[in-house]
C-alpha positions in Angstrom: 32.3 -12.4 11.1 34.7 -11.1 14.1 33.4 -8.8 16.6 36.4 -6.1 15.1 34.4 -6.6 11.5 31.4 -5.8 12.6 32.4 -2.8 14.7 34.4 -1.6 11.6 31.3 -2.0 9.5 29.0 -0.3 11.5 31.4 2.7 12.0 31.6 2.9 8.5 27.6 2.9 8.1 27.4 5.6 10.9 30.1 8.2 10.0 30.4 7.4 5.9 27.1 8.5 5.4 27.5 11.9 7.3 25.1 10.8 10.2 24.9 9.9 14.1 22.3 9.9 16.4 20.1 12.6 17.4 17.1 14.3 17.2 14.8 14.0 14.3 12.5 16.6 15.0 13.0 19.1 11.3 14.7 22.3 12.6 13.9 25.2 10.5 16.2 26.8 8.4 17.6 30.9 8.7 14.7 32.8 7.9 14.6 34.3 4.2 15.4 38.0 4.1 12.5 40.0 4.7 10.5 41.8 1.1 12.1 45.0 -0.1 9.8 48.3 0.3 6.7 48.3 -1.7 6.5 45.0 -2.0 4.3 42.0 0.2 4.7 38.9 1.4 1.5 36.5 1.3 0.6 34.1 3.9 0.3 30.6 2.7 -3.0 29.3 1.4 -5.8 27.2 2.9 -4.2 23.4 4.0 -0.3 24.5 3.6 1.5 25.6 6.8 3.6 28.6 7.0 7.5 28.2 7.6 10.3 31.0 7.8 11.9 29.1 4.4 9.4 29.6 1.8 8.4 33.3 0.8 5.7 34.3 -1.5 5.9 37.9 -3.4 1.9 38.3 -5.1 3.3 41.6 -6.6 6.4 40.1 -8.4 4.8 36.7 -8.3 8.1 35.2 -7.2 8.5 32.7 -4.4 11.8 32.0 -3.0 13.0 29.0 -0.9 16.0 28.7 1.5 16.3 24.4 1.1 19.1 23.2 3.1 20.7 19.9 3.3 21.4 18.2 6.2 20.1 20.6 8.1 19.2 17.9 11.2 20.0 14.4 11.9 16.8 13.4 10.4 17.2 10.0 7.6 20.8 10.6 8.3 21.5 13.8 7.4 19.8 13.0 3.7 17.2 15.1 4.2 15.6 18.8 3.0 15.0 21.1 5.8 14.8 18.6 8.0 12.2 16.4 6.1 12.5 13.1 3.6 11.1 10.9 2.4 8.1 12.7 0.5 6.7 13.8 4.2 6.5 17.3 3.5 5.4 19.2 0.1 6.3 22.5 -0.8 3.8 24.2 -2.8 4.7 27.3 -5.3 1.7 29.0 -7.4 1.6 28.0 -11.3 3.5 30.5 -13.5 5.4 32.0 -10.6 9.7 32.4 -10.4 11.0 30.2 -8.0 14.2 31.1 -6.9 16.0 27.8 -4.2 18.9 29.2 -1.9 20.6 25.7 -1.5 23.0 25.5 1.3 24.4 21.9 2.2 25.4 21.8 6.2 25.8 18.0 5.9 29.6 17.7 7.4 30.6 14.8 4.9 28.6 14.2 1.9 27.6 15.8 -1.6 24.2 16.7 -1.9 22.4 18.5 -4.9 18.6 19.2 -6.0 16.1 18.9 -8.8 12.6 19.4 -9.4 12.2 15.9 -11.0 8.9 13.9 -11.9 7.1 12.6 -8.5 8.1 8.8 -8.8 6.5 6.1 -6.3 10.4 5.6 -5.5 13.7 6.2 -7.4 16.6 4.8 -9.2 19.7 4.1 -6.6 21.7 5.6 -9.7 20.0 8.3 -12.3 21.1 7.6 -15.5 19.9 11.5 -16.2 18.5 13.3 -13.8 16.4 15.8 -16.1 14.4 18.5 -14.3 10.9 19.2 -15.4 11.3 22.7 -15.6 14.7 24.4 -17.5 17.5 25.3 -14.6 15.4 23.6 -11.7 18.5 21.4 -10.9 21.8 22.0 -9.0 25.3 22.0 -10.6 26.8 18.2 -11.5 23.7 16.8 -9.7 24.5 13.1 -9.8 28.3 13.5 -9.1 29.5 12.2 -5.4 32.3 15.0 -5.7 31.4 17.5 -7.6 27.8 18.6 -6.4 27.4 21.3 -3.8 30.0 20.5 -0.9 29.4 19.7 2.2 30.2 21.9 5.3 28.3 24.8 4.2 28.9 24.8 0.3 25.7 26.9 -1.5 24.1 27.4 -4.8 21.4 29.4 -6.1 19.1 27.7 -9.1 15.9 30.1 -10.0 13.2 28.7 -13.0 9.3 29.4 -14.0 7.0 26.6 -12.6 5.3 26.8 -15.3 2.9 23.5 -15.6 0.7 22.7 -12.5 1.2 19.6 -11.0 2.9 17.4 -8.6 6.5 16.9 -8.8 9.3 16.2 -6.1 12.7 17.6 -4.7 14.9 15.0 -5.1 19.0 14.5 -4.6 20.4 12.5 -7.8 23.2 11.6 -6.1 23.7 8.1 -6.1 21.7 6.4 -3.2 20.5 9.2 -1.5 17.1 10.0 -3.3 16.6 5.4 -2.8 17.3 6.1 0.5 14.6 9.0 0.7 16.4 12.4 0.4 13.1 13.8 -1.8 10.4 16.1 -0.7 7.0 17.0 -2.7 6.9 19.6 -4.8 3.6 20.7 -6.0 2.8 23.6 -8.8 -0.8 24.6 -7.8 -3.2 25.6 -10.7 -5.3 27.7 -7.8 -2.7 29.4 -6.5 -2.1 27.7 -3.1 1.3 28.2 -1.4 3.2 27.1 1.8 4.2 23.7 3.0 1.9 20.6 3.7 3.3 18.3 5.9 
């Protein structure tokens, strides 16, 4: 192979994928907007952290999550919030409404979300990518062109986590969940909420 191939190659592998160096220390993303009057936000439970991203409502019993793509160099820019890989959990009470603010900052690729089974690793291409819980995935999830854009594009999914257990985030675009663009996700029967890392 020519010196001219390789460099070629490599560029390709660098900027196709959306990614460059960097740092790969998760940077948080914008902080939810704060509860309306009357209503209180709970701190996260025993053994999860709390991060400006995840906001529990006891009152409503609603938690809502600001996930954003690409959000630092981290695994390429395939990452949630900074984090892949299954290194971080996000953990929502059973029987609560979840609502996920998605934003995609990644500068060149799709990207899309669902709450899928936890899997000890995933398909390069999803045949289905079928949430576990009805509306818990983005719009055209396993479509390279069609999901939610790159460059800032957004979408809002909200569903019941209605079955404790543990489940993950996962991209079904093709070769990004392989490639470790999934987080836990974790319905807890006791009521736990936050993020474990």
């Amino acid at each position: 192979m020519t010196r001219s191939t390789i460099m070629t190659v490599a560029a390709f592998s660098l900027f196709g994928c959306g990614g460059g160096g960097g740092s790969d220390t998760p940077s948080p993303a914008p902080a939810p907007a704060a509860a309306p009057a009357g209503q209180q936000t709970a701190a996260p439970s025993a053994g999860a952290a709390a991060v400006d991203w995840i906001a529990v409502d006891e009152r409503s019993r609603t938690v809502t999550i600001d996930l954003v793509a690409g959000s630092t160099d981290s695994n390429n820019r395939w990452n949630f919030n900074g984090y892949a890989n299954g290194e971080a959990t996000v953990v929502v009470p059973e029987g609560y409404t979840v609502t996920v603010n998605f934003e995609n900052r990644d500068p060149v690729n799709y990207h899309s979300v669902g709450v899928l089974e936890r899997a000890a690793s995933y398909p390069a291409i999803f045949d289905d990518a079928v949430p576990v819980f009805e509306g818990a995935i983005t719009a055209n999830a396993t479509s390279m062109t069609e999901a939610t854009a790159p460059a800032g594009g957004t979408e809002t999914i909200s569903f019941t986590a209605s079955t404790a257990g543990d489940y993950a985030l996962v991209c079904p675009i093709p070769a990004h969940a392989v490639t470790g663009m999934w987080i836990g996700f974790e319905v807890s029967a006791s009521g736990d909420s936050g993020l474990r890392t």
